[in-house]
Structures are given as structure tokens and as C-alpha cells.
N, C-alpha and C positions, 0 to 999 in steps of 0.2 A: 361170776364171770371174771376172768382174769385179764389183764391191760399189760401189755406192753409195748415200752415206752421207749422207738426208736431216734438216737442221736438226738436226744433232747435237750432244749438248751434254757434261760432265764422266760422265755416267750412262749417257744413252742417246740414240738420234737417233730425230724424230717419226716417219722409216721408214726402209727397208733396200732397195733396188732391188739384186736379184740375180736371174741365170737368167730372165730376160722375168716377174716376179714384182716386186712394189710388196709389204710385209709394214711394214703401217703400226702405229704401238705402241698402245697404248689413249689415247685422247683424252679431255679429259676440258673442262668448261666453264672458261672466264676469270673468269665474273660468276656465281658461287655462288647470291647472294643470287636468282637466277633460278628458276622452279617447274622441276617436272620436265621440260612441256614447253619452255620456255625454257630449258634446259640443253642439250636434245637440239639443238634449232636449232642452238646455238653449238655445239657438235660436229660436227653435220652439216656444217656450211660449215666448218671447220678440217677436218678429210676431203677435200671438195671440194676447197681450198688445199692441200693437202699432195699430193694422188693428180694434180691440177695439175703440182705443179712437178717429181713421178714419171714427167709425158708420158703421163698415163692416165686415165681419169675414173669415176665412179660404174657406168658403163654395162658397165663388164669387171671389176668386184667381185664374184667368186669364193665369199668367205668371209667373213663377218662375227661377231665374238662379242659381245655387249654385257649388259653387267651394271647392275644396279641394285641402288639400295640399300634399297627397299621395295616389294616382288611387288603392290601393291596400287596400286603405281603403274602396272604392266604397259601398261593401258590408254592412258595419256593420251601415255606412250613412244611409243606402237606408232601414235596418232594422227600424231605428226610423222614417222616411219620410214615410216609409209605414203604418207603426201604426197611424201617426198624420193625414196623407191626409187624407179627407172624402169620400166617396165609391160614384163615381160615380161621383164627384166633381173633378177629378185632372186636375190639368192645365198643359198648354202646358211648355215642363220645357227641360232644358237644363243644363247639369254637366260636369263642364271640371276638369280635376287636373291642380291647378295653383300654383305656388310660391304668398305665402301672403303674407300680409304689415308685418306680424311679424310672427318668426319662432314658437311661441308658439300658434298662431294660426292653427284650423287643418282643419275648415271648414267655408265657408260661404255662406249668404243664400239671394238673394234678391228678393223679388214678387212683382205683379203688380197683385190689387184685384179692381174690380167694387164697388161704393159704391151703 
């Protein structure tokens, strides 16, 4: 089986192409100071770029996990996750409220797409 090894850095790579599998790592925003839904946008389009340059897109996303850093935010998340998903395409997905590596972060997103 062959690997490859997207935008990877001293740590980890933004994802892992193995076995017709794209396993993207948890995304998280650039511009902090953005609200929750402003966070999710810039996640969602770094997904789109990464599952891109995996040869796969949104549309064969499998798995999804995503975390937040306040359950009261749930709502306003799930307004931009529902605009991006594709109809009829969503994956099996899973959202917990979690404490994140850093307070300035409010949300994060990881998927597992077919290439």
C-alpha cells in the first residue's frame, strides 16, 4: 500500500491518502478572532483545498468528526455545515463540545473522504 503524505509538516501532515481513503487531521481556523460561524467557513474551504489536492471533494466524505468549544454554539455551527454539505451526500458525522488545544479556538472539523 502506498501513503501519501498531504502538507505535512515536523508533527503531522493536513492528511494521509492511503487505500482509495483521504483521512484529513482536524482543521481548525487562521483568523481566530472570527465568530463561530466565521470559523467554520475558514474550515470548511481548507477541507475543500486539502480533499482538492487528495483528488476528492466534499461530495465522497464518508466521515466527519467536529468539535466545539461551547455546545451553545451547536446552532450557529451547524447553520454553515448545513449550507456546505451537499444534498444527499452527508456523511456519517459526529459533534461533541470539547475543550481545545487553544482557547481562541471555537471549532474543529476532521473528515474521512473516499478518493
Amino acid at each position: 500500500m502506498s501513503l501519501q503524505y498531504i502538507q505535512p509538516n515536523a508533527r503531522m501532515s493536513a492528511a494521509v491518502k492511503a487505500n482509495g481513503f483521504v483521512f484529513l487531521s482536524g482543521q481548525v481556523a487562521d483568523d481566530t478572532s472570527a465568530s463561530v460561524a466565521g470559523q467554520t467557513e475558514q474550515i470548511l474551504a481548507k477541507i475543500d483545498k486539502i480533499l482538492a489536492e487528495a483528488g476528492t471533494s466534499k461530495e465522497k466524505i464518508v466521515s466527519a468528526n467536529i468539535w466545539i468549544a461551547d455546545a451553545a454554539t451547536f446552532n450557529e455551527m451547524n447553520g454553515v455545515w448545513d449550507a456546505w454539505v451537499p444534498k444527499d451526500h452527508t456523511p456519517a458525522r459526529a459533534c461533541v463540545e470539547s475543550k481545545l488545544a487553544f482557547p481562541q479556538y471555537t471549532v474543529e472539523i476532521g473528515v474521512i473522504a473516499v478518493v
